[in-house]
C-alpha positions, 0 to 999 in steps of 0.5 A: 549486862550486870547481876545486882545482890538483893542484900548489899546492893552490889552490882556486878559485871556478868564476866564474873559469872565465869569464875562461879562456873568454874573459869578463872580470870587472870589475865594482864589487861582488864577491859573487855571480859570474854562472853561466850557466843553459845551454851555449849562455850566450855570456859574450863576443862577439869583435870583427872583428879577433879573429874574422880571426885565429881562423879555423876552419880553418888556412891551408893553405899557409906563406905564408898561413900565416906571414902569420896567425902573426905578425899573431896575434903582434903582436895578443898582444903588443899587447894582452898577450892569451898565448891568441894567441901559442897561436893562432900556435903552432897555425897555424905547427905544420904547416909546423914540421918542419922548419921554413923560416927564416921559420918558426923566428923566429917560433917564437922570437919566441913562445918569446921572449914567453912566457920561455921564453928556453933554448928560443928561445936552442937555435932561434935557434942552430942557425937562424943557423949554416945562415943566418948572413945572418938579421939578424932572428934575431941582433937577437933572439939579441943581445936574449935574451942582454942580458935574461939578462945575457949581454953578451959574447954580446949584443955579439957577437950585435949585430956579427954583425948588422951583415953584413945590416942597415943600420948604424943597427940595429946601432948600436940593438942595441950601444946597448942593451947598452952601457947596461948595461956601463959605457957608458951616457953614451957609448951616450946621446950617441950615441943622441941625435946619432943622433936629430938626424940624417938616417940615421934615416927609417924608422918602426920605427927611429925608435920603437926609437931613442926607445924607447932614449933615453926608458930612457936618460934615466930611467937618467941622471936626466933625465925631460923628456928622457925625455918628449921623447923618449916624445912623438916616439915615440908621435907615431909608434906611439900604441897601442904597448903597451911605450912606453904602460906606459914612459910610465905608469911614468915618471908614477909615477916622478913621483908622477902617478897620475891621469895613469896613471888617464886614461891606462889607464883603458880598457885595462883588459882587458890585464893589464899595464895592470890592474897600473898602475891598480891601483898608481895606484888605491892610490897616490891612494886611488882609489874604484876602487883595490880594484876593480882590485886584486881584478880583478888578483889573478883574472888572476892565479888565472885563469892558475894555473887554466889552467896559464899561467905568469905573468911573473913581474916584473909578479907581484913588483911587484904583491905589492910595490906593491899587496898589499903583501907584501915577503917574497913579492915578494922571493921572487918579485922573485928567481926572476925575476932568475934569467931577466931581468937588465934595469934593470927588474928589479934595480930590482924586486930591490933594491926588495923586498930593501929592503922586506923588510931581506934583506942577501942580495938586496943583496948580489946587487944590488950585486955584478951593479952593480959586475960590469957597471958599471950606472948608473942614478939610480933604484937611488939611492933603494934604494942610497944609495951608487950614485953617478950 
């Protein structure tokens, strides 16, 4: 039995309707998937937290409402689950039209998640010229613009900021945009006076300030600074997704897959961890190496199957680093490029064209370098001529 995607023309084997249910197939052998004999076959059990954010019946007023939305939010971005930012978009729908402040940065904020970066940019406009004194909505703007390679508008976006947030934030969000425009070693120094100083107290400040430093520090070269920097913040947020796959990348920067490999070990029903293990897993050899690389490439086809648009940064790497396949990655490496414009991914860009000899991508590469000025030490081993 097998289910055929009108668009690509992909065929998939039924087991893998299991995992859009809601099951997970990890196992160590790969021949015969489970079907269950009947309808009333449970193929997963809900923990308590899942269960409170998926009530049968939605709240019935927008302060319920919105308090639901964005813990359902948070709940999808931590464990990297997308069926969550749906359950938030379900819960917030009622009270969209038309929608409160509070409701449309939330909708941003799901827009945001899933890529879908024109819409979020459209919401946040028009919510900011009603509401200019939403400080929340210009961090946001100034965070999607920066992605995209819009750094007059992150800029701006981060001053207008500054009329309803503490100047620390707004410091934070100018940093960010600096590290990319040729301003990378004056934003670090500032970053780091920051962090030695009172001003900073409050907890989600402080992770995002040495969230910045630990990229910073990779950027410069310098990965015991970086360390010490992902040590002060998971100190603070140690089931933070973003600082735990920022610390797993810098040990494979290093060569440390059996740190990644303890590290991840049981987070392997997020997809973003599933990747590093299984590039750890075949940088080691790892007994499991093909027992994660098979678990992926489900993930993957489950999200086709659903219609699920995949990120496609973490889908190039995983061509790149694991399959491999530069060809595909390099084509995948540069429709991502068309949407995000981060450090992360011209790595990923100059990497694949490297591996796949394209003279074109470098060319990108290098010319979106010299336009903006970026620095970074890790482009070095693809580029030579990147000077620190």
């Amino acid at each position: 039995m097998s289910w055929t995607n009108p668009q690509t023309g992909r065929r998939f084997p039924a087991a893998l309707l299991l995992i859009l249910c809601g099951g997970l197939l990890v196992s160590t052998t790969w021949a015969a998937p489970y079907t269950p004999d009947n309808d009333n076959t449970v193929l997963a059990t809900l923990s308590d937290s899942q269960r409170a954010l998926t009530p049968a019946s939605p709240p019935q007023n927008e302060a319920d409402a919105l308090r639901l939305a964005r813990a359902q939010i948070d709940y999808g971005r931590q464990q990297g689950d997308p069926r969550f930012l749906g359950y938030a978009q379900r819960t917030l729908r009622p009270f969209s039209q038309p929608p409160s402040p509070a409701v449309s940065l939330l909708w941003a904020d799901i827009e945001q998640q899933r890529h879908q970066f024109t819409r979020a940019r459209t919401r946040l406009t028009e919510l900011l010229e009603q509401h200019p004194n939403q400080g929340q909505g210009w961090l946001m703007l100034a965070n999607i613009e920066r992605v995209q390679g819009q750094f007059d508008a992150a800029r701006q976006a981060c001053g207008n900021a500054a009329n309803s947030l503490p100047p620390t934030t707004v410091v934070l969000c100018q940093a960010s945009v600096q590290a990319m425009t040729g301003q990378h070693q004056r934003a670090y120094a500032t970053l780091q006076s920051l962090a030695d100083s009172p001003l900073v107290s409050d907890t989600t400040q402080s992770v995002w300030l040495q969230t910045l430093i630990a990229e910073m520090a990779i950027q410069q070269g310098e990965p015991e600074r970086a360390q010490q920097a992902l040590d002060a913040a998971l100190a603070l947020a140690p089931q933070d997704a973003y600082l735990r796959y920022l610390q797993n990348d810098l040990w494979l920067q290093q060569g440390h897959s059996d740190a990644v490999i303890a590290d991840l070990k049981n987070w392997q029903d997020r997809d973003n961890a599933l990747l590093r293990l299984a590039i750890a897993g075949k940088r080691s050899q790892h007994p499991q190496a093909e027992q994660w690389q098979h678990a992926y490439q489900q993930r993957l086809d489950a999200a086709e199957l659903a219609g699920r648009t995949v990120h496609q940064r973490e889908h190039a790497r995983y061509l790149l680093q694991v399959v491999p396949s530069p060809t595909e990655a390099l084509t995948v490496a540069r429709d991502n490029w068309q949407q995000q414009k981060e450090l992360t991914d011209l790595r990923l860009l100059l990497a694949a064209a490297t591996a796949a000899d394209n003279d074109a991508a470098r060319a990108t590469a290098r010319d979106f370098i010299d336009t903006h000025g970026v620095h970074d030490a890790a482009l070095q081993a693809h580029w030579p001529e990147a000077q620190p």
